[in-house]
C-alpha positions in Angstrom: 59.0 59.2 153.6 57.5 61.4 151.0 57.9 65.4 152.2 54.3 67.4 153.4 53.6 69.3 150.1 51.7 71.9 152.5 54.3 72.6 154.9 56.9 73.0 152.0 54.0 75.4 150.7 53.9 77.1 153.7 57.9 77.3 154.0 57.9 79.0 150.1 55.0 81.4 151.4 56.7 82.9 154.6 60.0 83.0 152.3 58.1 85.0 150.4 56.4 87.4 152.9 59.6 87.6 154.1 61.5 88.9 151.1 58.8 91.2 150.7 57.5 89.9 147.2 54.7 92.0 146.1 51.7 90.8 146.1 53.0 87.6 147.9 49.4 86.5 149.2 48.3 87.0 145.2 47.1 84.2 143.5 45.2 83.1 140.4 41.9 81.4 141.0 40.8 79.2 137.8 37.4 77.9 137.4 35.6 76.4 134.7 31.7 76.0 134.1 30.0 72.7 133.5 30.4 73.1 129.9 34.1 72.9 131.0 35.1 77.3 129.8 37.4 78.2 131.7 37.4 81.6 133.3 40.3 83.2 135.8 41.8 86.2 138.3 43.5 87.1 141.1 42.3 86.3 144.7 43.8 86.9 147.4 45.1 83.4 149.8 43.3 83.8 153.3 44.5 80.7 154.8 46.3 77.4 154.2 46.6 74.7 156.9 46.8 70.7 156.2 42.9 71.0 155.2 43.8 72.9 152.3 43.7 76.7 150.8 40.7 79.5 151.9 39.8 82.3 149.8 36.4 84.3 150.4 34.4 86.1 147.8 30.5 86.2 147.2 28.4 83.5 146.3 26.6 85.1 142.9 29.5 86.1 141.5 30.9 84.4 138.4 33.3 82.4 140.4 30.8 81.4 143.4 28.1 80.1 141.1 31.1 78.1 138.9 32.0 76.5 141.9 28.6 75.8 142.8 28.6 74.2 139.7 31.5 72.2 139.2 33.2 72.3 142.1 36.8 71.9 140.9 39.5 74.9 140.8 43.1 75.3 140.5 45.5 77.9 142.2 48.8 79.2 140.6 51.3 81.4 142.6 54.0 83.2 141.6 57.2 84.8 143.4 59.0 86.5 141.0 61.8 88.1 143.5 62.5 84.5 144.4 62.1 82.3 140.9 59.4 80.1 142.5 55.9 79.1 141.4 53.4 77.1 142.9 50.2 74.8 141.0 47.8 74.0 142.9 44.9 71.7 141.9 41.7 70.2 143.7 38.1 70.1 144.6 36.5 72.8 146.1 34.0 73.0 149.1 32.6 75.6 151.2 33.9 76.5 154.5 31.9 76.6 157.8 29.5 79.9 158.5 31.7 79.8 161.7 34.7 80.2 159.6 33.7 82.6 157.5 32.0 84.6 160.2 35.5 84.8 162.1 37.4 86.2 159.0 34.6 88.5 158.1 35.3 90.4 161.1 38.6 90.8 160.7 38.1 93.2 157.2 38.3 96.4 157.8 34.8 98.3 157.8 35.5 99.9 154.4 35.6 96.2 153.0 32.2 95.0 154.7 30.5 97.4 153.5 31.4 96.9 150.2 31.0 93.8 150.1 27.7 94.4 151.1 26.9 96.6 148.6 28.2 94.8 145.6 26.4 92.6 143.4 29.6 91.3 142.1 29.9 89.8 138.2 26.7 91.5 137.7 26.2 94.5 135.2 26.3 98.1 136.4 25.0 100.9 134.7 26.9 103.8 136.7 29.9 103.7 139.1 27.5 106.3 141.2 24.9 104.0 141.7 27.3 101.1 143.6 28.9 104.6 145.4 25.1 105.7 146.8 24.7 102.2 147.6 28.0 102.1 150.1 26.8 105.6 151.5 23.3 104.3 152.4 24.8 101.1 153.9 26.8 103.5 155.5 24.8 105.3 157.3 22.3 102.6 158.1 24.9 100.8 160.0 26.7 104.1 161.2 27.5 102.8 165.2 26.5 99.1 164.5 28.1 96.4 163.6 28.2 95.0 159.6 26.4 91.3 159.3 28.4 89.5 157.6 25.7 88.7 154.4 24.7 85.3 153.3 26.5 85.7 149.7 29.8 86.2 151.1 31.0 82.9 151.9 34.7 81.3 152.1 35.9 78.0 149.6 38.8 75.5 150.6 40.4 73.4 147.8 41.5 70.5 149.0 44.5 69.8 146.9 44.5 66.9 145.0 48.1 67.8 142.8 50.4 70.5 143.9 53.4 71.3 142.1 56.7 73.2 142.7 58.8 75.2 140.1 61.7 76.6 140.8 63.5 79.1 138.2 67.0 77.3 136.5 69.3 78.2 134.4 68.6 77.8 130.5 65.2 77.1 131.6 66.0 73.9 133.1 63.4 74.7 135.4 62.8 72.0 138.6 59.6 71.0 139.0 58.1 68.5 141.5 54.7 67.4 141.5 52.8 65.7 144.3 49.6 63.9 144.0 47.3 62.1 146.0 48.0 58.7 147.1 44.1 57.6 147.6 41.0 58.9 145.3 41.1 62.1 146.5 38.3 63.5 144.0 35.5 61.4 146.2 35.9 63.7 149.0 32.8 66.4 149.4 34.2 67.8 153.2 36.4 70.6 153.2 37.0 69.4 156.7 38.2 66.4 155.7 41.6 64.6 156.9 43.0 63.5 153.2 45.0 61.1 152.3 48.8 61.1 151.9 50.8 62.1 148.7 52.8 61.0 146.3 56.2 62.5 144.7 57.5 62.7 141.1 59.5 64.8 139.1 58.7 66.9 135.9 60.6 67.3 132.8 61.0 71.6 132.8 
């Protein structure tokens, strides 16, 4: 029986966490636009689960309106400390207000409001302008609670490939790669069950 690439995902994570790896929650977030440039940075991973990999961020920025675009992405993580990487590849959907209404209040209140106050990927003029921005925010919601703003919105990736490195010596690196046994790429719910994988190894 072929192994859960998510729950070995999940194992490497906690390993992680639990070696304390800096930055073990970073990742990089590749999009691409429909002209097919590519663009990246680091995200931080909000939540895996057999669904598929959450990150939040806001609609308009360069990212959002990518993905809105051509939905596709792909995820690399890295654990130095412990000589693993991760690949992660697949098409990306938006998750449920519900969802992103529950992790929106889990940031702290520094966060929300800036969120709230950014435009993100767009141009700014002076650093004091986005600063008087968060202080009039502040204040209007001084004893209230922040809404969570229609921008700021969650994506899953439903995985499609994931591959496993794992450091060797004379760069004889081992790599695994799973892929999709069905035609994953037809799938438009994030909330979909997918299919099940398939398991093959990679020259280093």
């Amino acid at each position: 029986m072929t192994p859960d690439p998510i729950a070995r995902f999940r194992r490497w994570y906690e390993d992680a966490r639990r070696a304390g790896a800096p930055a073990y929650d970073a990742m990089a977030v590749a999009t691409a636009d429909t002209r097919g440039r590519p663009s990246v940075r680091m995200l931080l991973l909000k939540g895996v689960d057999p669904r598929g990999f959450v990150f939040f961020t806001h609609r308009t920025s360069r990212k959002g309106r990518e993905l809105e675009a051509n939905p596709h992405a792909a995820l690399a993580f890295y654990w130095e400390r412990l000589g693993r990487q991760v690949r992660v590849e697949g098409r990306v959907a938006p998750v449920a207000p519900e969802e992103a209404d529950a992790y929106w209040s889990t940031r702290p209140r520094e966060s929300r409001l800036g969120a709230l106050a950014s435009r993100q990927s767009r141009p700014l003029a002076r650093r004091r302008d986005l600063l008087a921005r968060v202080a009039r925010l502040e204040r209007r919601y001084a004893g209230r609670e922040i809404p969570r703003p229609a921008h700021w919105i969650g994506f899953r990736l439903v995985p499609d490939a994931i591959e496993f490195w794992t450091q060797g010596k004379h760069r004889l690196h081992h790599r695994e790669r799973f892929t999709r046994a069905g035609a994953a790429g037809k799938r438009s719910r994030s909330n979909a069950r997918p299919p099940g994988w398939r398991r093959q190894m990679l020259q280093p």
